[in-house]
C-alpha positions in Angstrom: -14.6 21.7 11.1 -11.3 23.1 12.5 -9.0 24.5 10.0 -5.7 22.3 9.4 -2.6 24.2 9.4 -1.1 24.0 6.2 2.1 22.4 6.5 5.0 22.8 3.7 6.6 19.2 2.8 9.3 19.1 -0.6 7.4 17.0 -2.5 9.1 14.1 -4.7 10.1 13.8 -8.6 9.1 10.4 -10.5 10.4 9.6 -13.4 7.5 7.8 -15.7 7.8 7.5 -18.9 10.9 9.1 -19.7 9.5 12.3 -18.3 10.0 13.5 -15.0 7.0 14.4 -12.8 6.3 16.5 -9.7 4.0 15.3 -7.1 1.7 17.5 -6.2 2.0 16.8 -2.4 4.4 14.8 0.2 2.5 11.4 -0.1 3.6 7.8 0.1 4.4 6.6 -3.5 2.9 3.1 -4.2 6.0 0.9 -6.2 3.0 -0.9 -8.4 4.0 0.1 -12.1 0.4 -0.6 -12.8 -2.3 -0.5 -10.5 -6.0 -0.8 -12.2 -8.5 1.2 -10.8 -12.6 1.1 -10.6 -14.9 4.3 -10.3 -16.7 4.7 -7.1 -19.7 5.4 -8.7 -20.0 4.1 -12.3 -17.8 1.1 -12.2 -15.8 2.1 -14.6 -11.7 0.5 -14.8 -8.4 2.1 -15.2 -5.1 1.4 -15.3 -2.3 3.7 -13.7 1.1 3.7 -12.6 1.1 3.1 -8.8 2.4 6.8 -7.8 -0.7 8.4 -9.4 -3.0 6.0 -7.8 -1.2 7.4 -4.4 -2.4 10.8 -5.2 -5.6 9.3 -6.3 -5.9 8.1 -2.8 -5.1 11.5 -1.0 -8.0 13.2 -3.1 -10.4 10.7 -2.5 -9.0 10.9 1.6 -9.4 14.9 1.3 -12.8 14.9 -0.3 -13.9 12.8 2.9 -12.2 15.3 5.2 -13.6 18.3 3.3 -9.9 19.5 2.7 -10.7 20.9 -0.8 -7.3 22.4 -1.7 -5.8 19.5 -1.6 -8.7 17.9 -3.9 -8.1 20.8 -6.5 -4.3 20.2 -6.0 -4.8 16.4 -7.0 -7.2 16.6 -9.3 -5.3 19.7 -11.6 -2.3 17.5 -10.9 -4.4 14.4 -12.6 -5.3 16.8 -15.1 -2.4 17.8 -16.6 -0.3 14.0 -16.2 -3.1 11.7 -16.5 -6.2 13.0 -18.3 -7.6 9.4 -19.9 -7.7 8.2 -15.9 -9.1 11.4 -14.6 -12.1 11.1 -16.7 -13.2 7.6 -15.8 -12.2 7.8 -12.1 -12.3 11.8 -10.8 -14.3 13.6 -13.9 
């Protein structure tokens, strides 16, 4: 695999909740205020707001490129915001 130059982008603020929250990477933010979504593997449903299910998206996208900082990126990121989703869609 050639190595991807790592490439600095300002990434965005959403406000959700009445806190704001700072993407973890320059990504295109769905505008769903509630997107469910099912585990890959177990089936498993979740409802998020639409701009996590965006990073959602890049980590499952960087886990089939083999980028894996940007998987630990998302999935810290999910973490700390979202931990309920994390464990039925990334855990």
């Amino acid at each position: 695999m050639i190595p991807l130059p790592k490439i600095k982008f300002e990434t965005k603020i959403v406000e959700h909740e009445g806190k704001k929250i700072k993407m973890p990477f320059d990504c295109q933010i769905y505008p769903e205020k509630s997107v469910e979504v099912k585990n890959r593997f177990s089936g498993e449903k979740t409802t998020m707001p639409g701009f996590a299910v965006s990073v959602y998206d890049v980590i499952i996208g960087a886990e089939m490129i083999q980028d894996w900082d940007t998987v630990r990126l998302g999935l810290d990121w999910f973490k700390k915001y979202f931990p309920k989703q994390y464990m039925v869609v990334l855990d």
